[in-house]
C-alpha positions as CSV (number, residue, x, y, z in Angstrom):
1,X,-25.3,11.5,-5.3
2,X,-25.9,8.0,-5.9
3,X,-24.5,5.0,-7.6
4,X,-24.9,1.2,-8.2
5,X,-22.4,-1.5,-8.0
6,X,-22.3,-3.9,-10.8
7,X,-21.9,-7.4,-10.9
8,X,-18.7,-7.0,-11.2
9,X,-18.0,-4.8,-8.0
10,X,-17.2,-1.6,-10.3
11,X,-18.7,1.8,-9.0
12,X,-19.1,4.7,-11.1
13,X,-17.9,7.6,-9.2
14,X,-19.9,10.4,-10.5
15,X,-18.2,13.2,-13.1
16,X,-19.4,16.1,-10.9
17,X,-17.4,14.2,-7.9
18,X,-14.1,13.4,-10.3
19,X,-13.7,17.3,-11.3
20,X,-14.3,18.5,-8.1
21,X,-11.5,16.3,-6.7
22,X,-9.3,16.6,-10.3
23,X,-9.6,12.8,-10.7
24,X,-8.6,12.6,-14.5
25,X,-8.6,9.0,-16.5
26,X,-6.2,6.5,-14.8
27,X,-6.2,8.0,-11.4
28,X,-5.1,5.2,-9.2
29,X,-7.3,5.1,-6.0
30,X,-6.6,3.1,-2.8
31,X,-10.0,1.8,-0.8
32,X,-10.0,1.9,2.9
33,X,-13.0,0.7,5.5
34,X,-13.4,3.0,8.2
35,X,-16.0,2.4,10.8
36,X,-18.5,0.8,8.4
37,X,-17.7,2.8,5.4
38,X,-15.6,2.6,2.1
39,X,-13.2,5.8,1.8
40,X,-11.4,6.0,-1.6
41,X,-8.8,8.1,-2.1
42,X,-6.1,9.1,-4.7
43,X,-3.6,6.4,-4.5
44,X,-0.3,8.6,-4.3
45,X,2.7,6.3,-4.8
46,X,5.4,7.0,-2.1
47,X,8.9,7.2,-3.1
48,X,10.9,5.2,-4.4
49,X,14.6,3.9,-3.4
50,X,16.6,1.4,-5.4
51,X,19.4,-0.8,-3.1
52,X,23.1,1.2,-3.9
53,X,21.8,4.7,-5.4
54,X,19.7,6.4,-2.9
55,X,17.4,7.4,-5.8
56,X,14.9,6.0,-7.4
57,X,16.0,5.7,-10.6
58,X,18.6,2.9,-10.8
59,X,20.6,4.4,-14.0
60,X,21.6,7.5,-11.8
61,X,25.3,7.0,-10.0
62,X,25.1,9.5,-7.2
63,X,27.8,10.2,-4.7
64,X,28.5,8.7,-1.7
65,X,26.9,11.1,1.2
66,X,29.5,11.5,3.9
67,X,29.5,13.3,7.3
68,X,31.3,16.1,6.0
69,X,28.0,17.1,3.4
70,X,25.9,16.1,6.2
71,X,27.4,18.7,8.5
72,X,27.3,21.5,5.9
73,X,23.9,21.4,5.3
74,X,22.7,21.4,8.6
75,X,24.8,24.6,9.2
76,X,23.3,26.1,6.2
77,X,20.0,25.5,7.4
78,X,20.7,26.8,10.5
């Protein structure tokens, strides 16, 4: 399949190619050169952590992880 860039540097990435891949409206897609080509793929944000909550939203007060709950869950998992 085939497109054309416009003069604005937009490329229509064909239908066909969006539902094969699941690409809906507003998919964010990062662009990457690899040895003389463009690869674009689904941009997936990685997560976030705010400063002071360990999560990543900033309105959630979780408690303070200590060695103790460290310690129990690697025996658990053992």
């Amino acid at each position: 399949m085939r497109s054309t860039v416009d003069g604005a540097g937009r490329v229509v990435i064909p239908q066909a190619i969006r539902d094969q891949l699941g690409w809906q409206d507003g998919v964010e897609v990062a662009f990457e050169v690899t040895h003389g080509k463009v690869v674009i793929t689904a941009a997936t944000p990685g997560p976030t952590v705010n400063e002071g909550t360990g999560s990543g939203d900033p309105e959630v007060d979780l408690p303070q992880l200590t060695g103790d709950a460290i310690e129990w869950t690697l025996r658990s998992l053992r």
